[in-house]
C-alpha positions in Angstrom: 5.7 -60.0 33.1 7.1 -61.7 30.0 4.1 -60.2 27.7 4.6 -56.6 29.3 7.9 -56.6 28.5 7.3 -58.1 24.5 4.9 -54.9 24.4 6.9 -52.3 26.1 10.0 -53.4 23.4 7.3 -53.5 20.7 5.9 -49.7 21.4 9.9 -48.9 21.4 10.2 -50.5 18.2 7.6 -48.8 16.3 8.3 -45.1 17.7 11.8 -45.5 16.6 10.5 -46.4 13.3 8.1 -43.4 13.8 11.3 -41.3 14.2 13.1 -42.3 11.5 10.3 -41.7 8.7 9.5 -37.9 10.5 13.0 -37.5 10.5 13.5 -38.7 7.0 10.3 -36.4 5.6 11.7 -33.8 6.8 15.3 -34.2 5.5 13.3 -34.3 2.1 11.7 -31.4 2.6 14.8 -29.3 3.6 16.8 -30.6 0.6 14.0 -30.7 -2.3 14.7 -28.3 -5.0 12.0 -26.0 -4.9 12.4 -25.2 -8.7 12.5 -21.4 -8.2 14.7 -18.7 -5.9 13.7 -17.4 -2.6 17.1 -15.5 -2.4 16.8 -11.5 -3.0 12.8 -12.3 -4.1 10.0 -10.7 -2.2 6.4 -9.9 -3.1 4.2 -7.3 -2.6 0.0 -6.9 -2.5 -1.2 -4.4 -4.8 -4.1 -2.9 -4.6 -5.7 0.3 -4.9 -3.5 3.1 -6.2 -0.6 0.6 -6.0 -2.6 -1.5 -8.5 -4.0 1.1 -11.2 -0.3 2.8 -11.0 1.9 0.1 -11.2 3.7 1.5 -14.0 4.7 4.7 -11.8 6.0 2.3 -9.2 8.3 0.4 -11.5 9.7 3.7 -12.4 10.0 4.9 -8.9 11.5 1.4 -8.0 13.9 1.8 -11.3 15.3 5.0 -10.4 16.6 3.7 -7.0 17.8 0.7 -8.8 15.8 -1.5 -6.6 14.9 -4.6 -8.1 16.5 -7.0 -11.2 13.0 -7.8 -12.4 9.7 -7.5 -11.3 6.1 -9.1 -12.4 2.3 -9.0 -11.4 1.2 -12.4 -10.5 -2.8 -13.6 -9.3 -1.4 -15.4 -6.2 2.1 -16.1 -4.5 3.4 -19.7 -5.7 2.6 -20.8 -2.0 -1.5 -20.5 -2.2 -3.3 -21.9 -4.3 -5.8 -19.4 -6.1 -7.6 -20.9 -9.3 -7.7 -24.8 -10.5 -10.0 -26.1 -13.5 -10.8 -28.8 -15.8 -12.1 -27.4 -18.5 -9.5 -26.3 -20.7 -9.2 -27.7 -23.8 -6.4 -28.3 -26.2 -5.9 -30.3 -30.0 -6.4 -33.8 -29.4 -7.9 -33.8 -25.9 -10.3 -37.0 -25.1 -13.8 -35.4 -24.2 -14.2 -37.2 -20.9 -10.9 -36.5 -19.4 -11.5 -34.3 -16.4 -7.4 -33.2 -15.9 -7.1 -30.8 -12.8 -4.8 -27.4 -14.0 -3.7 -25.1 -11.6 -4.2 -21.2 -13.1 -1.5 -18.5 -12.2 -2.1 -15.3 -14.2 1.1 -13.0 -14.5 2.2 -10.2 -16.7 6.0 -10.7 -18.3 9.5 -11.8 -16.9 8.2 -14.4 -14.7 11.2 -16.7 -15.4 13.7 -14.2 -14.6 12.4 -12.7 -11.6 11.4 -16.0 -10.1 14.3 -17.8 -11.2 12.3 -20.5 -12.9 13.9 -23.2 -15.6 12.9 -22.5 -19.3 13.0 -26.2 -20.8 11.9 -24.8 -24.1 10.8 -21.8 -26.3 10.5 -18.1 -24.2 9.5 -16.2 -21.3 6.7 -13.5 -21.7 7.8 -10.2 -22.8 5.0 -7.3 -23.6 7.6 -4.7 -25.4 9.2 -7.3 -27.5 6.1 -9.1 -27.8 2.9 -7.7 -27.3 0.5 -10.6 -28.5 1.8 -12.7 -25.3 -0.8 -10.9 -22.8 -2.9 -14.1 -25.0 0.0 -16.6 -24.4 0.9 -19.3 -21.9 3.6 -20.9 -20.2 3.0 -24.5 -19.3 4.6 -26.4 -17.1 6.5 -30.1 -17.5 3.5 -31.7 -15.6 0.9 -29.9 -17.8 2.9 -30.8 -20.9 3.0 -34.4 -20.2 -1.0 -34.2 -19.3 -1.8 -33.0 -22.3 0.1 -35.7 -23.7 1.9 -32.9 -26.1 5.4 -33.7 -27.8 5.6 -30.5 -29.1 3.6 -28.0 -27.3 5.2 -24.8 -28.7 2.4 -22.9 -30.9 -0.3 -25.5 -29.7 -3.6 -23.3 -28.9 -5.3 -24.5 -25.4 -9.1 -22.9 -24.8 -9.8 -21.6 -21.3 -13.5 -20.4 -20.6 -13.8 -19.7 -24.7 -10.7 -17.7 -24.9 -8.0 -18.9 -26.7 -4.3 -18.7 -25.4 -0.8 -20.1 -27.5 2.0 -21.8 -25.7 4.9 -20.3 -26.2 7.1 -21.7 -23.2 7.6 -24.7 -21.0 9.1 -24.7 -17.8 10.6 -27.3 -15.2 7.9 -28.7 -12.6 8.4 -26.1 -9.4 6.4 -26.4 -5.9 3.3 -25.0 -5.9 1.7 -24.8 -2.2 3.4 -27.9 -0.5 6.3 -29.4 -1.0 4.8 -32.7 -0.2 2.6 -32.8 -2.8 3.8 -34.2 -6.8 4.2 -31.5 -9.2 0.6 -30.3 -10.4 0.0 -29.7 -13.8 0.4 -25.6 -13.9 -0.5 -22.9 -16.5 0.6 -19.2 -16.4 -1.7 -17.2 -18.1 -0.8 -13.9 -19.6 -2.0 -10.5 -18.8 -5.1 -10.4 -20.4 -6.5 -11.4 -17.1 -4.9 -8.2 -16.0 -8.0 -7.7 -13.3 -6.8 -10.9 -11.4 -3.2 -9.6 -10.9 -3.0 -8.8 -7.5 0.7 -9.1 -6.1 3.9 -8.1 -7.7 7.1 -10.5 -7.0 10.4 -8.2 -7.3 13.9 -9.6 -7.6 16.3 -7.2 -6.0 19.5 -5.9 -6.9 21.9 -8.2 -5.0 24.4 -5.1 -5.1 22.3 -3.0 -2.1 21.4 -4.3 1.2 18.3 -5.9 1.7 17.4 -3.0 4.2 17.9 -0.1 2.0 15.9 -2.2 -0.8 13.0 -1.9 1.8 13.2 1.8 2.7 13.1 2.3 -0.9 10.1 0.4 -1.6 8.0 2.2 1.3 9.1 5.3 0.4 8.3 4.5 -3.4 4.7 3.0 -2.7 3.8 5.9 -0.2 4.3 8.2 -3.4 2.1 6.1 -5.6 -0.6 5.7 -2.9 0.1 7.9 0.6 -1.9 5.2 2.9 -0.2 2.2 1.8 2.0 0.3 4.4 4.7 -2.2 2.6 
């Protein structure tokens, strides 16, 4: 009786602990700072007219004042799309096999996604055409390419050669649980691989007329689509 009772209290014992660490995980992931806004920011899948005509629906989507900034992106910041260990920068050690995570967008992914510029620029095409060849890097990529100064610095992907011209603050990428990856944005060069388009709304309309405006602006580009 005496050891039945030891092991019923131990069991107690060790689901409370159980409790407490769930309870304490998930606290953490309620309150971590996702490095980006989710407020007013919605994304899209283009493809098809949608995708060869994006240009048309930025104007349609200008014209009803629907969005603050928009961008093309390869994959929402919650899958993960492209990783590889083969890029190459000044001063790299032959054997080191670093993981990058690849996110190819177009421009004014720090504005539209709310992301922290810790130094240098965001990608703009009109003021800046040569950055559909540039890079934004972030904190975690920075520190494992063990670069002080990474501003100008040249990184090789596949052969092709791409200039840093931003870094940004560490943001989750896929899980929250996981340690901040190193992450590069690639510019539109890649345009082929830019498949979704994240849109900031204008805070001043509801979210609801924002919506009816995007339908009826994609059903003009492309009649069959469904947004």
């Amino acid at each position: 009786r005496n050891v039945l009772v030891v092991l019923q209290f131990g069991i107690a014992m060790m689901l409370i602990v159980a409790v407490v660490v769930v309870r304490k995980q998930l606290v953490y992931l309620q309150q971590r700072d996702l490095g980006y806004n989710t407020q007013q920011l919605l994304y899209i899948p283009l493809s098809g007219e949608l995708s060869q005509n994006f240009a048309r629906l930025k104007s349609e989507l200008n014209q009803s004042q629907t969005y603050q900034f928009i961008t093309k992106a390869s994959t929402p910041l919650t899958q993960q799309w492209s990783s590889t260990s083969s890029i190459s920068w000044p001063g790299k050690i032959p054997k080191d096999k670093i993981l990058f995570e690849r996110i190819y967008i177009d421009e004014h992914v720090v504005n539209t996604l709310k992301l922290t510029l810790i130094a240098g620029r965001d990608l703009d095409l009109q003021h800046y055409p040569s950055d559909s060849t540039n890079v934004l890097i972030t904190e975690a990529a920075q520190k494992a390419m063990g670069l002080r100064d990474p501003l100008g610095v040249t990184v090789i992907d596949d052969g092709r050669e791409w200039q840093i011209v931003g870094v940004l603050k560490d943001f989750v990428f896929t899980s929250p649980m996981k340690k901040p990856e190193p992450i590069i944005l690639f510019g539109a060069k890649a345009h082929w691989a830019l498949s979704i388009a994240y849109i900031r709304l204008n805070h001043q309309k509801p979210v609801a007329a924002h919506i009816e405006a995007l339908n009826y602006a994609g059903k003009k580009v492309d009649p069959e689509v469904q947004l």
